[in-house]
C-alpha positions in Angstrom: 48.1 24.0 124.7 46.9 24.5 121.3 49.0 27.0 119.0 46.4 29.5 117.9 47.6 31.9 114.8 48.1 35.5 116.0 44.7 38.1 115.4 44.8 40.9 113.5 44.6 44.1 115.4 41.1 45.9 114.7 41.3 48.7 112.5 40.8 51.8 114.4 41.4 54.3 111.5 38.2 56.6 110.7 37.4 56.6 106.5 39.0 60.2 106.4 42.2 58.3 108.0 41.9 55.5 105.3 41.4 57.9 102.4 44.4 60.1 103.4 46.7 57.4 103.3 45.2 55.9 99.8 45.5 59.4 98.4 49.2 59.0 99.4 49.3 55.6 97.7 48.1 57.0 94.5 50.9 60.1 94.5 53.7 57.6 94.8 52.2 54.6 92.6 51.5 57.5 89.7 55.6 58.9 90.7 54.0 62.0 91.0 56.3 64.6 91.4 55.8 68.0 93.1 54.2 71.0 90.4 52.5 67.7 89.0 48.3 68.5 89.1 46.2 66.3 91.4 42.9 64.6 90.1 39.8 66.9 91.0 37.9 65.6 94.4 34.8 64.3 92.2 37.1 61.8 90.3 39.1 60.7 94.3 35.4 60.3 94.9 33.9 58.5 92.4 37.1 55.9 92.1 37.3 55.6 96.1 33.8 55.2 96.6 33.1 57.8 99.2 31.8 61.3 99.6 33.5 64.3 98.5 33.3 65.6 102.3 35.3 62.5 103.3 37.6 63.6 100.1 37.7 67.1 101.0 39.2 66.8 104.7 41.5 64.0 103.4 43.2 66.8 100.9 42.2 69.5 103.5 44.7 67.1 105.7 47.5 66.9 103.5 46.8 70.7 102.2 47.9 71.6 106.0 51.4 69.4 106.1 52.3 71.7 102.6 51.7 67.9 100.6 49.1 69.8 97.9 48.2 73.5 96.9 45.5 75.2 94.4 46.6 77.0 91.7 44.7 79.1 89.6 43.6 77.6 86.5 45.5 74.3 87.0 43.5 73.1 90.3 45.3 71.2 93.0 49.1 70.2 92.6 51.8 68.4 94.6 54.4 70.8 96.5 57.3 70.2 97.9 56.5 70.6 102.1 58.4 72.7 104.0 59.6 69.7 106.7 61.0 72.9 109.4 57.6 74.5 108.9 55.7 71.9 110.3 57.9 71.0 112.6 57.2 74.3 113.9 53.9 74.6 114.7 54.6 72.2 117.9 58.0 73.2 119.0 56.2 75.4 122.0 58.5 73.9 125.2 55.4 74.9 127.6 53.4 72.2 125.4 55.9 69.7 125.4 56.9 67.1 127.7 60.5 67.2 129.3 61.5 63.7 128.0 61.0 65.1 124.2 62.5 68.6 125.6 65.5 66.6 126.7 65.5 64.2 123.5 65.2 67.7 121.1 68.5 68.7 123.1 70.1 66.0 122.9 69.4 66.2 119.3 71.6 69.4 118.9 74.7 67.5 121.1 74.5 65.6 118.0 74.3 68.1 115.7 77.2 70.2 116.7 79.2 67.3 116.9 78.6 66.0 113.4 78.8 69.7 111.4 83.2 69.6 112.2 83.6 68.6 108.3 81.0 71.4 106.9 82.8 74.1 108.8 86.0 73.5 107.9 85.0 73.0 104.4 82.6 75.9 103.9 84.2 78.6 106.3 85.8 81.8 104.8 88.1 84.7 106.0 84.8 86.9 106.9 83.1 84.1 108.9 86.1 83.3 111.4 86.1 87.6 111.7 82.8 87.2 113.1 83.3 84.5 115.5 86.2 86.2 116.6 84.5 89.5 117.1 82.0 87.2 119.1 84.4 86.3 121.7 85.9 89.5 122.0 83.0 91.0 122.9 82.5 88.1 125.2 86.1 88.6 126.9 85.2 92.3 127.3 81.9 91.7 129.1 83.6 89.2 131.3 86.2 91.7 131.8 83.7 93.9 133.0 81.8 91.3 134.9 78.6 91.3 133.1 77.1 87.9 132.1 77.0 87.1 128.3 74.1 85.4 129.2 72.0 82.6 126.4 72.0 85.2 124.0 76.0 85.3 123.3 75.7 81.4 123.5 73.0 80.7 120.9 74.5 83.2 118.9 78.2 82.0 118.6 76.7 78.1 117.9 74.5 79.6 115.5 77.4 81.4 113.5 78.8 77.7 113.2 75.8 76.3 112.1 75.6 79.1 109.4 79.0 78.1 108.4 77.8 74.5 107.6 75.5 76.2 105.0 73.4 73.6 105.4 70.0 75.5 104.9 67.7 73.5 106.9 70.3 72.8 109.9 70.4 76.6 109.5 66.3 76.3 110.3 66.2 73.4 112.7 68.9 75.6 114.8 66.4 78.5 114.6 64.1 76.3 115.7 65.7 75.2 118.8 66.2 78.8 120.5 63.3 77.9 123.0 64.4 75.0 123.8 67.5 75.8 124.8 66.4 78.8 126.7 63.7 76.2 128.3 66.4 73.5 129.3 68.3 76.2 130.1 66.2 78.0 132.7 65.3 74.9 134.0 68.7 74.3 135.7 69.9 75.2 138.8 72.4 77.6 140.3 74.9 74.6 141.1 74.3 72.9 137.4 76.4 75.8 136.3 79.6 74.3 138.7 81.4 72.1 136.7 84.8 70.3 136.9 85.8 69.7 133.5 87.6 66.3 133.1 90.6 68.1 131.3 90.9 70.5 134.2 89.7 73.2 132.2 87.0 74.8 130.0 86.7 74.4 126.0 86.2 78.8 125.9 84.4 79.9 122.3 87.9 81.5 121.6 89.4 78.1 122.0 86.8 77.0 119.5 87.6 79.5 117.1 91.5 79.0 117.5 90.8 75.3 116.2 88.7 76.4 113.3 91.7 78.7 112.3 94.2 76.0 112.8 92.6 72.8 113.5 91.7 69.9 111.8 87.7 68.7 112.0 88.9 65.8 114.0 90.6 68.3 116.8 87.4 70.6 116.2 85.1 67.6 117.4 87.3 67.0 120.1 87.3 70.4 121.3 83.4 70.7 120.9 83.4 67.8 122.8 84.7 69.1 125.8 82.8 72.1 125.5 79.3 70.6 125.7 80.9 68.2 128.3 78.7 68.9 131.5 75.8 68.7 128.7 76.7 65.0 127.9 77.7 64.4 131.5 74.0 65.3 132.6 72.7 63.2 130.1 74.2 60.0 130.7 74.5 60.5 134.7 70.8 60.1 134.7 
């Protein structure tokens, strides 16, 4: 049989589609910068051979990811886009499918495994007060049989995360509330039985003991075994 040469896909990309991209094409082949001005949508136009209207959704386009602003008396300019922003305006769990839910959570396993080095570079005297005020507060309640519930959780790991001082791990983190509180309600009464491989559970007082003593390496380790039935639930499926 006769070896034909592979076709090209057919282009399925509306002019708007085309003109976005080129506009791209021209920030990064100019090294435009962000606070640099744009050229006016007459002059995209003119040079790309199309209608302003076609011009005008294009910028409208990459007006909306936070890629270009108007400023008075200087007309459009590059800005720098707020990546969490964006990110934001999709991260409702009822509108998103449980294998990006579940690949979202797994993204925060990672996470929290990875920030051991931040921590124990960037923690200070009042931080490990606060964490330990945490899990006293959560030794009381438990004391007293009340249920610390998501809300302790999300707010110990988020203290760590603050630690890191990584400002947009700080965001992302934010970002992530509902979908833990989604995976979270999600499980069932016996996803909460567990038998921890070490016999025992990683507590958040045993985490903090390890920040106060520990090295990143026996942090990771102990973090580890904390989100074990997490990782467990993962890979047994």
């Amino acid at each position: 049989m006769k070896n034909y040469k592979r076709l090209k896909p057919v282009e399925t990309l509306s002019l708007v589609d085309k003109v976005e991209i080129r506009l791209l094409e021209f920030f990064k082949e100019n090294k435009l910068q962000h606070g640099d001005a744009i050229p006016k949508e007459l002059e995209f136009a003119d040079t790309l051979g199309v209608s302003r209207t076609v011009i005008r959704e294009a910028l409208l386009r990459l007006r909306t990811l936070g890629l270009i602003e108007s400023k008075k008396h200087r007309g459009m300019i590059l800005t720098e886009p707020d990546i969490i922003a964006n990110f934001a305006r999709i991260m409702d769990p009822t509108l998103l499918g449980m294998d990006t839910l579940k690949n979202l959570f797994e993204l925060r396993l990672i996470l929290e495994m990875g920030m051991a080095d931040f921590i124990f570079a960037r923690k200070t005297d009042k931080d490990i007060q606060e964490l330990e005020d945490m899990v006293n507060a959560e030794e009381e309640a438990e004391a007293k049989r009340i249920s610390f519930g998501l809300e302790r959780e999300i707010a110990f790991h988020g203290k760590l995360y603050e630690i890191s001082q990584n400002k947009t791990l700080i965001k992302y983190q934010k970002l992530l509330f509902p979908v833990f509180e989604y995976v979270h309600l999600k499980n069932k009464p016996e996803d909460f039985e567990y038998r921890y491989s070490t016999g025992k559970f990683v507590t958040h007082k045993m985490l903090v003991d390890n920040i106060k003593i520990g090295t990143p390496e026996t942090f990771r380790n102990a973090m580890r075994q904390h989100l074990e039935p997490h990782f467990d639930a993962i890979f047994q499926k």
